[in-house]
KOLSELO-331633 format. One record per atom (N, C-alpha, C, O, CB): chain; x, y, z; residue in one letter; residue number from 1; atom name. Coordinates in Angstrom, 3 decimals, padded with zeros to 6 digits. Glycine has a CB too. Example, Ala and Ser with C-alpha at 12.3 -4.5 7.8 and 13.67 -1.06 7.14 Angstrom:
<atoms>
mol|x|y|z|type|seq|atom
A|013.190|-005.690|007.800|A|1|N
A|012.300|-004.500|007.800|A|1|CA
A|013.200|-003.300|007.800|A|1|C
A|014.236|-003.319|008.465|A|1|O
A|011.308|-004.473|009.046|A|1|CB
A|012.850|-002.250|007.080|S|2|N
A|013.670|-001.060|007.140|S|2|CA
A|012.900|000.030|007.870|S|2|C
A|013.409|001.138|008.039|S|2|O
A|014.084|-000.598|005.725|S|2|CB
</atoms>
This chain:
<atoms>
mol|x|y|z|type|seq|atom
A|178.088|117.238|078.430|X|1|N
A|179.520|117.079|078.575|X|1|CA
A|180.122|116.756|077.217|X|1|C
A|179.535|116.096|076.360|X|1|O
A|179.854|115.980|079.604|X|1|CB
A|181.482|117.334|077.071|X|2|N
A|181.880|116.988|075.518|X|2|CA
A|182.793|115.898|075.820|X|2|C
A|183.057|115.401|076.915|X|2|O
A|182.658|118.278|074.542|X|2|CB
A|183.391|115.509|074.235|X|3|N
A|184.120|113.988|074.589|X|3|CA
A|185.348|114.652|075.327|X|3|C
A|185.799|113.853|076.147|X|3|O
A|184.661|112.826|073.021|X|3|CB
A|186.110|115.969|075.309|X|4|N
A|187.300|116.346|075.731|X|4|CA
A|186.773|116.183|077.611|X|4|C
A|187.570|115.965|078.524|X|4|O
A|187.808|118.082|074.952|X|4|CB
A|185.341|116.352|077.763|X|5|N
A|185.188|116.311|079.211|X|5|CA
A|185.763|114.662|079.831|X|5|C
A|186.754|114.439|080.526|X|5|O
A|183.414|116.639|079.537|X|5|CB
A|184.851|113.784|079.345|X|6|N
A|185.013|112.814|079.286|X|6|CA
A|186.407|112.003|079.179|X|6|C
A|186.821|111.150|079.964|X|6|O
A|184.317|112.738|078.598|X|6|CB
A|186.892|112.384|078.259|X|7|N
A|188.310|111.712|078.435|X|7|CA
A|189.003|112.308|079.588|X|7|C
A|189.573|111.467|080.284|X|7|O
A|189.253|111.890|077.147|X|7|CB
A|189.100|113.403|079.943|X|8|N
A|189.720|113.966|080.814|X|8|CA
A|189.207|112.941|082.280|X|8|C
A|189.909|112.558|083.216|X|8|O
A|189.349|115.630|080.720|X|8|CB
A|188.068|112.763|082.079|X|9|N
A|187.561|112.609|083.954|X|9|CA
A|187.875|111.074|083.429|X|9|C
A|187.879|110.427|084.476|X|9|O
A|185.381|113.163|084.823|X|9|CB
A|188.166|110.069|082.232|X|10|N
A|188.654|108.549|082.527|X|10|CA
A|190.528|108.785|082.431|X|10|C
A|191.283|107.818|082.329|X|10|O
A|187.874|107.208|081.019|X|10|CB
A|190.990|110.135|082.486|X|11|N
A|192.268|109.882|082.964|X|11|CA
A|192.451|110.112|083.871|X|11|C
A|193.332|109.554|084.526|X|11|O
A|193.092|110.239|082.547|X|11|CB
A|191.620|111.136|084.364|X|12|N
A|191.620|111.125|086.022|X|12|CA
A|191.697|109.673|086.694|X|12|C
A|192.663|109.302|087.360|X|12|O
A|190.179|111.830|086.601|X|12|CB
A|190.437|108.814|086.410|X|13|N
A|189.867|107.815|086.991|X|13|CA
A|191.469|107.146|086.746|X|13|C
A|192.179|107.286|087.742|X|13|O
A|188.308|107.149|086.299|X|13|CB
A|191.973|106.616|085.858|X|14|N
A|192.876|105.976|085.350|X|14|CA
A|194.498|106.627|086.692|X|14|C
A|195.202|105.996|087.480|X|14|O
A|192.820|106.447|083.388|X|14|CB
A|194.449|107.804|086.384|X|15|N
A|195.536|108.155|087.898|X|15|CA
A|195.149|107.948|088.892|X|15|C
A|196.159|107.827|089.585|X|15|O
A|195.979|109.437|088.272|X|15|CB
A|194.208|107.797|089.567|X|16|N
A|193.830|107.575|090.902|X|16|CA
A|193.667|106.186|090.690|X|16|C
A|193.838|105.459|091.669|X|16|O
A|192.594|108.372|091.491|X|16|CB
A|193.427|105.770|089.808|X|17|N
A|193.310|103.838|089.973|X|17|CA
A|194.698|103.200|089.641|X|17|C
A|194.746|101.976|089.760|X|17|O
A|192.060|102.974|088.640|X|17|CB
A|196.150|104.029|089.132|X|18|N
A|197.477|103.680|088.999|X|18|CA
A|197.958|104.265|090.389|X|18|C
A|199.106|103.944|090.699|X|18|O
A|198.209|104.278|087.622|X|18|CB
A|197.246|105.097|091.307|X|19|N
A|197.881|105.728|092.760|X|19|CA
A|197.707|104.581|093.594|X|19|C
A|198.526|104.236|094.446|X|19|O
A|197.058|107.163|093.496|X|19|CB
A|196.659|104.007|093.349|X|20|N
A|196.099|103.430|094.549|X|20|CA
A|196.809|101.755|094.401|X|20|C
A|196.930|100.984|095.353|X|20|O
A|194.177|103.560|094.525|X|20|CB
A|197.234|101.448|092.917|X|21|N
A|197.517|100.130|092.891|X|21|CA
A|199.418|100.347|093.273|X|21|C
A|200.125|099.409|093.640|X|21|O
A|196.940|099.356|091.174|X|21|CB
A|200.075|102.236|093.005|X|22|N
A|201.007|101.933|092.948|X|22|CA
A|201.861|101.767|094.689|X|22|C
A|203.076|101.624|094.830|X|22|O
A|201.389|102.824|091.912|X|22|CB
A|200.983|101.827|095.675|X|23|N
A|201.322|101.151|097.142|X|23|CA
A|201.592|099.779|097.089|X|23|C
A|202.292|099.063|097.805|X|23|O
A|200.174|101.268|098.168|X|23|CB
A|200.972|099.573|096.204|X|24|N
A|200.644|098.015|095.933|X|24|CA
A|202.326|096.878|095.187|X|24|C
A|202.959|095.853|095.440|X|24|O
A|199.050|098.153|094.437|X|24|CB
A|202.280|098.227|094.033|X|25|N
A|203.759|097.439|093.366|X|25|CA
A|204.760|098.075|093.961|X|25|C
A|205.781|097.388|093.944|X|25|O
A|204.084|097.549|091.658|X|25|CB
A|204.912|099.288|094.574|X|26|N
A|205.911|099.779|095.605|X|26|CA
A|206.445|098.535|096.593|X|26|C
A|207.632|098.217|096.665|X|26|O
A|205.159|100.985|096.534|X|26|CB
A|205.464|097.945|097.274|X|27|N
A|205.800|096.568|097.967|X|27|CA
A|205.721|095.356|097.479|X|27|C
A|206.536|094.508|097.843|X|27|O
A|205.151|096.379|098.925|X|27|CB
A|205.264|095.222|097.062|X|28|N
A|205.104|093.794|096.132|X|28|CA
A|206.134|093.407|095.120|X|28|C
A|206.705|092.316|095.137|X|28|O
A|203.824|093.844|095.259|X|28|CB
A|206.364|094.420|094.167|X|29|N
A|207.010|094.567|092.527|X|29|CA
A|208.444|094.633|092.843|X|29|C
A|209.258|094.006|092.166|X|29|O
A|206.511|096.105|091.523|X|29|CB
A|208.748|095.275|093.719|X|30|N
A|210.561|095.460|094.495|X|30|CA
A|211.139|094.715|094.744|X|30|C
A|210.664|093.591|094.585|X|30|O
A|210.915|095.969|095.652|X|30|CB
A|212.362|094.823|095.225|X|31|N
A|213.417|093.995|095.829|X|31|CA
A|212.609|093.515|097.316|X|31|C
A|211.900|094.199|098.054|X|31|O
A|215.003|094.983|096.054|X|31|CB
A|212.873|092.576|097.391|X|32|N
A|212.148|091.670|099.053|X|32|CA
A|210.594|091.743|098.712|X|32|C
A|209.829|091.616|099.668|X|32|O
A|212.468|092.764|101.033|X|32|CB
A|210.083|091.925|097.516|X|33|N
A|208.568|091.965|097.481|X|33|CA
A|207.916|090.859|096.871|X|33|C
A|206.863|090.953|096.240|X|33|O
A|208.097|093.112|096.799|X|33|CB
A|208.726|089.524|097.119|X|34|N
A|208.533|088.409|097.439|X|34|CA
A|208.414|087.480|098.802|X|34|C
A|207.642|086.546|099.022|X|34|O
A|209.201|088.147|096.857|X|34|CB
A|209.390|088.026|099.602|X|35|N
A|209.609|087.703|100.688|X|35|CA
A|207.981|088.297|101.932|X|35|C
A|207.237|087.845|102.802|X|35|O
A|211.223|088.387|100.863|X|35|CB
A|208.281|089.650|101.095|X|36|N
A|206.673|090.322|101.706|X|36|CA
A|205.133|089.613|100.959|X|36|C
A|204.156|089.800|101.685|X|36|O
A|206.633|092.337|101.190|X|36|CB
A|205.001|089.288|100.396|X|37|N
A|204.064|088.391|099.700|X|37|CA
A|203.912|087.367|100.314|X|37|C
A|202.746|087.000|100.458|X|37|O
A|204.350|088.039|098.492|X|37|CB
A|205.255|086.331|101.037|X|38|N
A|204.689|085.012|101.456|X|38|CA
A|204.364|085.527|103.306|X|38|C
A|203.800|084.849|104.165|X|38|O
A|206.091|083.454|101.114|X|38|CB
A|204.842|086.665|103.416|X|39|N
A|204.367|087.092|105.003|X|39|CA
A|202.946|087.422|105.015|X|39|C
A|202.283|087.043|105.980|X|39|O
A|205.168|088.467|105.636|X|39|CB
A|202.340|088.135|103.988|X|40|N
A|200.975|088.488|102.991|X|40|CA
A|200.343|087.445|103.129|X|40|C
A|199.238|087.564|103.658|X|40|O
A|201.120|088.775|101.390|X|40|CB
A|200.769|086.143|102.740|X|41|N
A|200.076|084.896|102.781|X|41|CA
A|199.768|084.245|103.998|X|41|C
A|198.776|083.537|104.173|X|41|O
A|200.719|084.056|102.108|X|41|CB
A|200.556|084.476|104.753|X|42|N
A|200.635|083.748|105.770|X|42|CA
A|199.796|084.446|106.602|X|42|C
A|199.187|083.713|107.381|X|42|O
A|201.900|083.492|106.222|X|42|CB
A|199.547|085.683|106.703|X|43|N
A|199.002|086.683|107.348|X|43|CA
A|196.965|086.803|107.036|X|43|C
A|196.086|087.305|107.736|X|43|O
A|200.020|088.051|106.734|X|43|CB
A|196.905|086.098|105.711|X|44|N
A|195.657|086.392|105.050|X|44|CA
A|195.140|085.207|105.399|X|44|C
A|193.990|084.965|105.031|X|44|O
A|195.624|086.746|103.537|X|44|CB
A|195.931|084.142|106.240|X|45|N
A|194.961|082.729|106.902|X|45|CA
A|194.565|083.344|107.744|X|45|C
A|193.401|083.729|107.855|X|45|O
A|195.555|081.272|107.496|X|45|CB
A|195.817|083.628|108.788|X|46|N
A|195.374|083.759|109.824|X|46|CA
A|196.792|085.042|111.008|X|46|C
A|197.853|085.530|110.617|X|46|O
A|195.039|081.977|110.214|X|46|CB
A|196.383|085.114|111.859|X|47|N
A|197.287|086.305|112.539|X|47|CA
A|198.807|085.307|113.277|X|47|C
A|198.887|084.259|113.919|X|47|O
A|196.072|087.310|114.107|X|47|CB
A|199.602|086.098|112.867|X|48|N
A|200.877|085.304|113.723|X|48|CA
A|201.613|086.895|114.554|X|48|C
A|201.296|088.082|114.619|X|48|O
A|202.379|084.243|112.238|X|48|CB
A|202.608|086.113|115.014|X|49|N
A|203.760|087.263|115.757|X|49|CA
A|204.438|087.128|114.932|X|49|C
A|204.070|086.312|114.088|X|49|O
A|204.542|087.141|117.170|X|49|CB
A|205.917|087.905|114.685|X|50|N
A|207.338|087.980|114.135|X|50|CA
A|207.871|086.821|114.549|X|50|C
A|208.416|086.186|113.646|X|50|O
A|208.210|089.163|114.583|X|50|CB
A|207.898|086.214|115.882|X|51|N
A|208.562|085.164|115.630|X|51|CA
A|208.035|083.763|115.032|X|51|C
A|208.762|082.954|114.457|X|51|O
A|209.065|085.016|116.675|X|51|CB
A|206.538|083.593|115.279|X|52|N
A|206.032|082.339|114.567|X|52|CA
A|206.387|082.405|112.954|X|52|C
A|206.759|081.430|112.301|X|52|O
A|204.347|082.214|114.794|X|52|CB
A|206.193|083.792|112.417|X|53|N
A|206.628|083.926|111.005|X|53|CA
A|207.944|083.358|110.258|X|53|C
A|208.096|082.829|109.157|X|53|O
A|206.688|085.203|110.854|X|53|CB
A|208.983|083.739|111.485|X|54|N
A|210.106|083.450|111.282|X|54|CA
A|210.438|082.390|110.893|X|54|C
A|210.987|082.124|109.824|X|54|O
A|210.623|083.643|112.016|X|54|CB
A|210.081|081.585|111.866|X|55|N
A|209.876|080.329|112.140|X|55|CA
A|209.824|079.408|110.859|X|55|C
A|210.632|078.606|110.392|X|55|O
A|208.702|080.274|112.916|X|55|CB
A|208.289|079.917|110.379|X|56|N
A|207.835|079.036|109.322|X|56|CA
A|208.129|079.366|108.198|X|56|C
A|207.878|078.475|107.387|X|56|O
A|206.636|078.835|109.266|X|56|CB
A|208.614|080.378|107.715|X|57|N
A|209.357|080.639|106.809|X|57|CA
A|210.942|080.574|106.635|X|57|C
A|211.498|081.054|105.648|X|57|O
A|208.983|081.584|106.657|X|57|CB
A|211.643|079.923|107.705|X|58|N
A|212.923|079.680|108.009|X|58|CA
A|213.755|081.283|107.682|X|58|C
A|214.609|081.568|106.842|X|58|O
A|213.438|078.284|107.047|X|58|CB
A|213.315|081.826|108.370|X|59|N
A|214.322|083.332|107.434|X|59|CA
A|214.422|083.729|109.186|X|59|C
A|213.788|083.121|110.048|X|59|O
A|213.085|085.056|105.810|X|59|CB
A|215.383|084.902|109.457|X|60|N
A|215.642|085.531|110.327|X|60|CA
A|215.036|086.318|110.805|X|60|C
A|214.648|087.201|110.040|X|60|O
A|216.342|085.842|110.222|X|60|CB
A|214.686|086.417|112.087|X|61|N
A|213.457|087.578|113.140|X|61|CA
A|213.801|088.879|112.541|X|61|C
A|212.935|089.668|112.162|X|61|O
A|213.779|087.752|115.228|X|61|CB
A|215.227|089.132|112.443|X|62|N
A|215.436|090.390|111.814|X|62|CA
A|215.226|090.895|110.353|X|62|C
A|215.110|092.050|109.944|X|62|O
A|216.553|090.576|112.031|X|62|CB
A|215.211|089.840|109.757|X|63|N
A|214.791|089.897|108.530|X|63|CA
A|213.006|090.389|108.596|X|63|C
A|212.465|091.443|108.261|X|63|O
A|215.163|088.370|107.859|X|63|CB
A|212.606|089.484|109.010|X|64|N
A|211.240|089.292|109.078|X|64|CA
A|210.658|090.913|109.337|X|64|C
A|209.924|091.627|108.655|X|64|O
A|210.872|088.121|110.332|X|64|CB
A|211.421|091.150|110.788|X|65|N
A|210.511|092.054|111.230|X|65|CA
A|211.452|093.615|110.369|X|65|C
A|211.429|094.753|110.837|X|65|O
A|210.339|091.937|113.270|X|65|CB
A|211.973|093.320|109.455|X|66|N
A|211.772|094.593|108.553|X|66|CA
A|210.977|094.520|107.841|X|66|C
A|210.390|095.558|107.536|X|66|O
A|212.654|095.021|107.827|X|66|CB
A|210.573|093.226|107.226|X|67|N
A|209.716|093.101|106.131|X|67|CA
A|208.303|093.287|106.718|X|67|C
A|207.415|093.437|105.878|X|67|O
A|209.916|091.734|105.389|X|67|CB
A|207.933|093.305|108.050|X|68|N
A|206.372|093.874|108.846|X|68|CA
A|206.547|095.249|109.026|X|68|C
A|205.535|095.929|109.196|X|68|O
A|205.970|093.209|110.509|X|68|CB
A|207.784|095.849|109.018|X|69|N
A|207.640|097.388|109.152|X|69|CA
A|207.275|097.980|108.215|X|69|C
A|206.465|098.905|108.266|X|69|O
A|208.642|098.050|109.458|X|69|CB
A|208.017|097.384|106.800|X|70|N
A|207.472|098.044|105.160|X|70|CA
A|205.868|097.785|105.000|X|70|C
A|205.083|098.641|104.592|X|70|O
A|208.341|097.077|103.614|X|70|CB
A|205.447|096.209|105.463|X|71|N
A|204.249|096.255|104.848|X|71|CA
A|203.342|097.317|106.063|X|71|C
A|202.613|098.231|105.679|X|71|O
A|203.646|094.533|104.558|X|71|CB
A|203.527|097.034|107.321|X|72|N
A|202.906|098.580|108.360|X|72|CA
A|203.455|099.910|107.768|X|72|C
A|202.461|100.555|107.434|X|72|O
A|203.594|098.621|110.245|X|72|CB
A|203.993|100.245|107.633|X|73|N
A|204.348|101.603|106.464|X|73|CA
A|203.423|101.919|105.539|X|73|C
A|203.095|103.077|105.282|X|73|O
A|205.567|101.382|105.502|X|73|CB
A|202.951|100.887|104.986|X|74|N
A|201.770|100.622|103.750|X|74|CA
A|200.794|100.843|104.166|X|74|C
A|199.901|101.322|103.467|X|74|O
A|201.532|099.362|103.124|X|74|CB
A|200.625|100.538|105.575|X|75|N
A|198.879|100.484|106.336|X|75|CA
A|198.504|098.909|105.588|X|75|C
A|197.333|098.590|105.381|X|75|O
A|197.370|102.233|105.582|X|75|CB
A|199.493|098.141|105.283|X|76|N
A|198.622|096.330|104.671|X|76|CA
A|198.514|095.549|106.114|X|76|C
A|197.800|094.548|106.169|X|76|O
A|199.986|094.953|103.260|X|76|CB
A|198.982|095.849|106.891|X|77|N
A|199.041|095.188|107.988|X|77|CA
A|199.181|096.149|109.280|X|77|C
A|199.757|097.227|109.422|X|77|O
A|200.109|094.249|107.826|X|77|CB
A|198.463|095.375|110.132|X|78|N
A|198.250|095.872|111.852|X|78|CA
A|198.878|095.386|113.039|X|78|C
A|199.351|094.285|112.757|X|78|O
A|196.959|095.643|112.309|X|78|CB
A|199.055|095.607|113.952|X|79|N
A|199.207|095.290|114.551|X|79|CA
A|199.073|095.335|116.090|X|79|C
A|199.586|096.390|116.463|X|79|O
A|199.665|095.268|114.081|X|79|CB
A|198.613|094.654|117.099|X|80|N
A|197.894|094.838|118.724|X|80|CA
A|199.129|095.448|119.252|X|80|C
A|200.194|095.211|118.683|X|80|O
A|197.339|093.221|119.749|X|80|CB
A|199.073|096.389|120.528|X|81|N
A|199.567|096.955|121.383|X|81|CA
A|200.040|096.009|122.091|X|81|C
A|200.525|096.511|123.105|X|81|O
A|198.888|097.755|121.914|X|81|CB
A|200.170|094.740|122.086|X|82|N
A|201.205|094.482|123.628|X|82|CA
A|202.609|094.437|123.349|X|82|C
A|203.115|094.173|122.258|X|82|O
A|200.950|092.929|124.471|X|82|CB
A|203.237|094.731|124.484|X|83|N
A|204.875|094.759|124.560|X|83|CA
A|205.486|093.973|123.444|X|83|C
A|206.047|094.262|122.386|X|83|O
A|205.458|094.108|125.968|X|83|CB
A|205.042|092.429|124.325|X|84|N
A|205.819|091.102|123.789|X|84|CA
A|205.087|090.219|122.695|X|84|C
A|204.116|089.506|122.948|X|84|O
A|206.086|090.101|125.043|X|84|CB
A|205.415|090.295|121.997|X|85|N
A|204.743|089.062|121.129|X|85|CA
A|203.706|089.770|120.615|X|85|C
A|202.595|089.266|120.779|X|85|O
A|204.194|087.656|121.937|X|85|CB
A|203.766|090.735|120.076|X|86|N
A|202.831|091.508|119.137|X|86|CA
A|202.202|090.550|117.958|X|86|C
A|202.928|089.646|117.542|X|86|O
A|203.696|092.763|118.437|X|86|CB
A|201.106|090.677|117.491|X|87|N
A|200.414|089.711|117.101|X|87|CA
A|200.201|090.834|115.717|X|87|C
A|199.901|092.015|115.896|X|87|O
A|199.101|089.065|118.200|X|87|CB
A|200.365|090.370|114.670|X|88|N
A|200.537|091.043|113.190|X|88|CA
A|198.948|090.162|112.382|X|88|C
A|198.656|088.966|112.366|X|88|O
A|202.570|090.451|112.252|X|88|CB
A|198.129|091.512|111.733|X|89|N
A|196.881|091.427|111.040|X|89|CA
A|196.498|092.054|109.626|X|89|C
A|196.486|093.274|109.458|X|89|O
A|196.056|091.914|111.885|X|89|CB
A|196.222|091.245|108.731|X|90|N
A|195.712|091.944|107.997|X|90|CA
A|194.932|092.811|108.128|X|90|C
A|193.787|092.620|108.539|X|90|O
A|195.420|091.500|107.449|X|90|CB
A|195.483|094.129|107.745|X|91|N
A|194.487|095.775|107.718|X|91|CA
A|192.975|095.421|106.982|X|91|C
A|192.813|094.720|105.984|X|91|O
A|195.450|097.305|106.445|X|91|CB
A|191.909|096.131|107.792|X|92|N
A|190.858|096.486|107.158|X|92|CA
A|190.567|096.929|105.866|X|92|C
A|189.582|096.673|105.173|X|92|O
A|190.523|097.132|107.708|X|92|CB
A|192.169|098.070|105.471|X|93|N
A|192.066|098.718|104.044|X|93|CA
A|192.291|098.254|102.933|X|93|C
A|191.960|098.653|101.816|X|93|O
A|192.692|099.591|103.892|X|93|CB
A|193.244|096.828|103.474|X|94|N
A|193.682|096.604|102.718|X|94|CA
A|193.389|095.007|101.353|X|94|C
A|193.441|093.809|101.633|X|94|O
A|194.614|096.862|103.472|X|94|CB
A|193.159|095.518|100.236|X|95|N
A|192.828|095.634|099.159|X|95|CA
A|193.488|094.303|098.548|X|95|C
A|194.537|094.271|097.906|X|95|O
A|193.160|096.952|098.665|X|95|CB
A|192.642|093.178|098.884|X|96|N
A|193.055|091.876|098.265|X|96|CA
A|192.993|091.497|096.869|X|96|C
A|193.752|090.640|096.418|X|96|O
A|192.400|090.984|098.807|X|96|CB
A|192.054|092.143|096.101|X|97|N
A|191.780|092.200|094.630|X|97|CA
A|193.441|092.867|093.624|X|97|C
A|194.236|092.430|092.792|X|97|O
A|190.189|093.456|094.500|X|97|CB
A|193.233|093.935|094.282|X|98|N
A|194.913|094.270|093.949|X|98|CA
A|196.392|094.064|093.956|X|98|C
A|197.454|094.378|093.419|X|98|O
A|195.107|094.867|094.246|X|98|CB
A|195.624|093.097|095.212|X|99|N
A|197.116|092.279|095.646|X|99|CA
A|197.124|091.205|095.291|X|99|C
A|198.047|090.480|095.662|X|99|O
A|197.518|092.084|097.013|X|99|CB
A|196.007|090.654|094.361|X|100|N
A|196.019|089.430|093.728|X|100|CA
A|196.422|089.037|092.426|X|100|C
A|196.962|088.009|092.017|X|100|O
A|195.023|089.088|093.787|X|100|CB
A|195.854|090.600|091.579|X|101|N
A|196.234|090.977|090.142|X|101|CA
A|197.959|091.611|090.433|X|101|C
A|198.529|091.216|089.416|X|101|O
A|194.922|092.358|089.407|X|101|CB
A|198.831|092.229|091.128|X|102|N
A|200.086|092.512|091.250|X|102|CA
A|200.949|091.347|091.806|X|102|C
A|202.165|091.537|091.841|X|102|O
A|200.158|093.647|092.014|X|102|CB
A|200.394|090.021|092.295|X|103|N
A|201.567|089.147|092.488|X|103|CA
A|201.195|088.361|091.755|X|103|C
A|201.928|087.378|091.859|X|103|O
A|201.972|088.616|093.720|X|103|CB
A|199.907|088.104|090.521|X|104|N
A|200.631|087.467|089.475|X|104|CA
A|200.717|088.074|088.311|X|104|C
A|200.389|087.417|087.323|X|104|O
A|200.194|086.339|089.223|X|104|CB
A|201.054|089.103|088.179|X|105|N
A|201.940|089.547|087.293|X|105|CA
A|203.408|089.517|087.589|X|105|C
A|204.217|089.080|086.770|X|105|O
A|201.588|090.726|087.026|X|105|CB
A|203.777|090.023|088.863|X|106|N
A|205.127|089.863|089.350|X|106|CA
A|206.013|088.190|089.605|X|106|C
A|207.212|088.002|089.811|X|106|O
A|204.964|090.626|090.723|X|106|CB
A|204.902|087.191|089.494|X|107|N
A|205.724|085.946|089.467|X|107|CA
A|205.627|085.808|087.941|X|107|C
A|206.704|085.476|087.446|X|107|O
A|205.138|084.580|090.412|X|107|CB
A|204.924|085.926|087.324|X|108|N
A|204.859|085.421|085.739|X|108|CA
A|206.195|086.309|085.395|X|108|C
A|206.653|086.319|084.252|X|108|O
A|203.177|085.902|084.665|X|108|CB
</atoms>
């Protein structure tokens, strides 16, 4: 392989590793991608509904539950099938290393 191979396949590597982090600052790095961070937190103890969230974060159900639709949009979060009181989870896919290096850069 020549070095022109080589550089080519670490810019590859380098776009697919700026694709994958940019889901990441899409929600995080934005407007309300603070507000989605402490739902992030709250979510990475342990599982709540929209309204316990609400709750403990003193902000509005309606507020809230836009900010669970963006991060479900993302695939960062899940959520169970019942009607009432849907119970909100951190996703399987989703990628705590990245979301650790993008919210502190975004508070600093």
């Amino acid at each position: 392989m020549t070095n022109v191979d080589n550089e080519n396949i670490r810019k590859n590597e380098d776009i697919l590793r700026f694709s994958d982090d940019s889901a990441y600052w899409w929600v995080f790095g934005r407007k309300g991608g603070d507000t989605r961070e402490k739902i992030m937190n709250l979510l990475l103890t342990r599982p709540y509904n929209a309204h316990q969230i609400s709750e403990i974060l003193q902000m509005s159900y309606r507020n809230i539950k836009h900010h669970l639709k963006v991060l479900q949009d993302a695939s960062f979060i899940i959520k169970n099938d019942q009607k009432y009181g849907k119970i909100y989870l951190v996703s399987p896919n989703f990628n705590q290393n990245v979301y650790n290096k993008i919210c502190k850069k975004t508070s600093s």
